[in-house]
C-alpha positions as CSV (number, residue, x, y, z in Angstrom):
1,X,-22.9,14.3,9.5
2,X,-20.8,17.4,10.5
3,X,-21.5,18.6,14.0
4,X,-24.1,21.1,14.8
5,X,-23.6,25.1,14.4
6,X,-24.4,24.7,18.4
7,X,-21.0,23.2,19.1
8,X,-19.1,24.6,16.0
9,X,-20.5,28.6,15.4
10,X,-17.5,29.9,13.4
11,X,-18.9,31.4,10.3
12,X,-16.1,29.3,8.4
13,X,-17.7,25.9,9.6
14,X,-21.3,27.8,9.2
15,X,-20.0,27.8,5.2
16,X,-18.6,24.4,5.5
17,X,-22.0,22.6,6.4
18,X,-23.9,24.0,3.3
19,X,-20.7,22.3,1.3
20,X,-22.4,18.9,-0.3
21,X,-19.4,17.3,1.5
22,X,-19.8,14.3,-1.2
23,X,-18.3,16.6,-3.8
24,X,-15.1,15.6,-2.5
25,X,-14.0,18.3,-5.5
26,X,-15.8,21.1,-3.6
27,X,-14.2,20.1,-0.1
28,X,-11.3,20.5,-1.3
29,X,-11.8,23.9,-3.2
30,X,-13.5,25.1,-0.1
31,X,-10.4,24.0,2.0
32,X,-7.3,25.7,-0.2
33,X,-9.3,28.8,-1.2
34,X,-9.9,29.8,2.7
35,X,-6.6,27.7,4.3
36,X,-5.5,31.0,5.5
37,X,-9.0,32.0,7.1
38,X,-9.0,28.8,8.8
39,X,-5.4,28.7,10.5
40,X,-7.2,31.5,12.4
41,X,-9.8,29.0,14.0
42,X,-10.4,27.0,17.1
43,X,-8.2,24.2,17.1
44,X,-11.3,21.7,17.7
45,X,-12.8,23.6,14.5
46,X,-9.6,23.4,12.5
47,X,-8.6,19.8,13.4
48,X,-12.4,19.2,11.7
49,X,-11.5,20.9,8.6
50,X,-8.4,19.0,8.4
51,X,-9.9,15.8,8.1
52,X,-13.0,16.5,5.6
53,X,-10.0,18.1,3.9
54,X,-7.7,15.5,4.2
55,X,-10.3,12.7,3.5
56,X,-11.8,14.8,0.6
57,X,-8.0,14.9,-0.8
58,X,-7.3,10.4,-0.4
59,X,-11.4,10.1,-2.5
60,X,-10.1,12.2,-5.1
61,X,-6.6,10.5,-5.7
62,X,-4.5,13.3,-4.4
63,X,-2.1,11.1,-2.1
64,X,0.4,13.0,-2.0
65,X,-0.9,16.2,-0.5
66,X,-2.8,13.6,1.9
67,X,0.5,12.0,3.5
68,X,0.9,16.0,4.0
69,X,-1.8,16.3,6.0
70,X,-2.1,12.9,7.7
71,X,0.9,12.4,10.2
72,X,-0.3,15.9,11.8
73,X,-3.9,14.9,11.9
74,X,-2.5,11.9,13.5
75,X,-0.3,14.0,16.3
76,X,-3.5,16.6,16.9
77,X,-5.6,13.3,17.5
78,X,-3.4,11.8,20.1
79,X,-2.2,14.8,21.6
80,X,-5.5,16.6,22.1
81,X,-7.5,13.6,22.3
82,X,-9.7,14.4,19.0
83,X,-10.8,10.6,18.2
84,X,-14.4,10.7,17.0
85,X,-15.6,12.7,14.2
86,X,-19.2,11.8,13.0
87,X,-18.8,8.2,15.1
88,X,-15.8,7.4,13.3
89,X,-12.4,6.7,14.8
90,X,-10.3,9.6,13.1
91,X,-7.0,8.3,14.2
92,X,-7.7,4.6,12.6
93,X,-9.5,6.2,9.5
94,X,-6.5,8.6,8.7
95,X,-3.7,6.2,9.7
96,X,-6.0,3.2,6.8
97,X,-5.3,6.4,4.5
98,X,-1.9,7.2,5.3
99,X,-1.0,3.0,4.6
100,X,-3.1,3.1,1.4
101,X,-1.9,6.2,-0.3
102,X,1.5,4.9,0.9
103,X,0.8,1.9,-1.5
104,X,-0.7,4.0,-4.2
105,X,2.5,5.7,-4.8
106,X,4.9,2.5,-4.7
107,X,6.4,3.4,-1.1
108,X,5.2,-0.1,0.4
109,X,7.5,-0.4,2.6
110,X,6.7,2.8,4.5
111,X,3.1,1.3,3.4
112,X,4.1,-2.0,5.5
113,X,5.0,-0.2,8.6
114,X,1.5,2.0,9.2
115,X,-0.3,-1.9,8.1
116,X,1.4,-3.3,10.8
117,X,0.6,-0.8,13.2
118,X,-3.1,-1.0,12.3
119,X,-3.0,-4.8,12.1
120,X,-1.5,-4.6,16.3
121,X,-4.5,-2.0,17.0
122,X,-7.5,-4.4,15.3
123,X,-5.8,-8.2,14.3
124,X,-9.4,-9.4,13.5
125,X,-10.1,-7.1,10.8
126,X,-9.1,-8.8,7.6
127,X,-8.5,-6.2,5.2
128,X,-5.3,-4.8,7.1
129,X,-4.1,-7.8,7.0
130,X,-4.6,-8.3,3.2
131,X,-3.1,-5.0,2.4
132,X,-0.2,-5.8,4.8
133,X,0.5,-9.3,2.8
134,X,0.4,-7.1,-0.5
135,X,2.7,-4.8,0.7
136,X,4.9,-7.2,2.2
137,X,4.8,-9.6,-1.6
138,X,5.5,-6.1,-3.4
139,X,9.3,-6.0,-1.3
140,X,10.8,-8.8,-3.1
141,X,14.2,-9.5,-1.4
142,X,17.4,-9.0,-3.1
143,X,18.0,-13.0,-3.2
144,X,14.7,-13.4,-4.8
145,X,15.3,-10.8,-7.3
146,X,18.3,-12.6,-8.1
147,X,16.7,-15.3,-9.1
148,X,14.2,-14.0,-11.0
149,X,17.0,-12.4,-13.1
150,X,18.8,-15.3,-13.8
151,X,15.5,-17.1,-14.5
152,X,14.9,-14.4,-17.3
153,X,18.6,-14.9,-18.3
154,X,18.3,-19.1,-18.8
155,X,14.6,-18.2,-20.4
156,X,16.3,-16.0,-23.2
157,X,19.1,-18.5,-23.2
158,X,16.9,-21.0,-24.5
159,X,15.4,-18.5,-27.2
160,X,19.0,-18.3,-28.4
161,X,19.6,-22.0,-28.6
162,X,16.5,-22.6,-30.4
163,X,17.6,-20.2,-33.1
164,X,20.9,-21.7,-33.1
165,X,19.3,-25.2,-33.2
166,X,17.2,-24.3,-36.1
167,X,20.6,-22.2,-38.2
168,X,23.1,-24.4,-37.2
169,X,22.7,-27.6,-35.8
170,X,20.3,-29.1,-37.7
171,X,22.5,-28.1,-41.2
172,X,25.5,-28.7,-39.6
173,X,25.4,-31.3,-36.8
174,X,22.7,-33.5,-37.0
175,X,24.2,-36.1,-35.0
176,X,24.5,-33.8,-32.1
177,X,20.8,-33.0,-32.2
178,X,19.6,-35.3,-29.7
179,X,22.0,-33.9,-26.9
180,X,21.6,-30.4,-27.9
181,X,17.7,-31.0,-27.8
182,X,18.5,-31.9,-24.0
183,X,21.0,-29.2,-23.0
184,X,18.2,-26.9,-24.3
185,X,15.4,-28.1,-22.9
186,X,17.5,-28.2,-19.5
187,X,18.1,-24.3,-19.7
188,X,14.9,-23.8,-20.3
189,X,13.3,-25.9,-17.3
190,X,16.3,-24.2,-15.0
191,X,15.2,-21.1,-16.2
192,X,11.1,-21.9,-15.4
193,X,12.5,-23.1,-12.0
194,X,13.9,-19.9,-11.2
195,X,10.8,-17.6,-12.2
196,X,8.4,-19.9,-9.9
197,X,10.0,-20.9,-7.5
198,X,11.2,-18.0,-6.8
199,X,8.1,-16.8,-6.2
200,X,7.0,-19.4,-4.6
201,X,9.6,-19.1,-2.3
202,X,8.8,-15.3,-1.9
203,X,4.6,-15.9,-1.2
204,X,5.6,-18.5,1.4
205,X,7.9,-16.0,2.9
206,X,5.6,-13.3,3.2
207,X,2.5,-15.4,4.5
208,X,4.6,-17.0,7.9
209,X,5.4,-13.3,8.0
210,X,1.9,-11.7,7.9
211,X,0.9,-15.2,10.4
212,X,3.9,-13.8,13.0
213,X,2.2,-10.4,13.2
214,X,-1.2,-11.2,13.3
215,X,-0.9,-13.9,15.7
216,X,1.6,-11.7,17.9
217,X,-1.0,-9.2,17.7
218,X,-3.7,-11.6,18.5
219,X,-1.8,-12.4,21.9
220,X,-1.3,-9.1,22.9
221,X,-4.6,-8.6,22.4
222,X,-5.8,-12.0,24.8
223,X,-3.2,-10.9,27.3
224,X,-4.7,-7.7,27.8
């Protein structure tokens, strides 16, 4: 619930509590159509708008314009000391938005970073950490990508030598089936090794990473 008129008079944030401020829609409509009306504010009153705004824009998909609006949200909060809005913890809301749009648009590794950074401020809440493993399995290193290529390429291989099992070998060189029934069934396999364990390799990777934060952060925490 916004604030009473008692603490926040302007006639802007008068308008702004008869929004239905579920209608993310209408938030945001009522935010761009009086942006310049509102630069003229109180800062406390503008840092509000900011955040319906800002929140209203992540509900309705619009990441984009969000990670516009969350990294200064972020510096008012700590600068100015705005950390509560409506009991919530602004800074922590807007920084989960910030790492989630992040992921939304594909940037997971600037998505990993702000996970991080909220898995150090609260290790014991579990969904961080599950969005930080899923942004850390979505950065496949270059070695594992490597694989997986030449797992696709011994995969197709096999295709190939099926078809030239089927059109040449088996007319041709029937005495030579047996061995190249092996030498297929050997690209194939090295090819299936390739795909899985490369990701294999990769998930193991990323979970002793995600433990190394999280129990780093869990220290840090005990040692304070």
């Amino acid at each position: 619930m916004i604030p009473n008129s008692s603490t926040y008079d302007s006639t802007i944030i008068q308008d702004f509590q008869n929004l239905d401020r579920e209608n993310f829609y209408s938030v945001v409509h009522f935010y761009e159509a009086r942006e310049s009306e509102i630069a003229k504010i109180d800062l406390e009153e503008r840092f509000l708008l900011k955040v319906y705004y800002s929140t209203a824009l992540f509900e309705t998909g619009a990441y984009q314009k969000m990670l516009l609006e969350a990294d200064q949200i972020l510096e008012e909060s700590i600068i100015h000391n705005f950390r509560f809005i409506d009991g919530e913890d602004v800074f922590i809301k807007v920084l989960y938005q910030k790492g989630f749009s992040l992921a939304c648009i594909h940037d997971y590794q600037a998505a990993e970073k702000v996970f991080h950074d909220l898995v150090k401020i609260q290790p014991k809440h579990a969904p961080y950490r599950k969005l930080l493993k899923k942004c850390i399995l979505r950065q496949r290193p270059l070695y594992i990508k490597r694989m997986f290529a030449l797992g696709v390429f011994f995969y197709l291989l096999s295709i190939v030598l099926i078809i030239v099992n089927l059109l040449i070998v088996e007319s041709f060189y029937t005495n030579k089936l047996a061995e190249f029934e092996y030498a297929r069934f050997g690209v194939f396999s090295v090819g299936l090794l390739l795909l899985f364990g490369g990701e294999v390799v990769h998930y193991i990777a990323s979970h002793r990473k995600l433990n190394r934060v999280h129990q780093a952060a869990l220290n840090k925490q005990k040692g304070h």
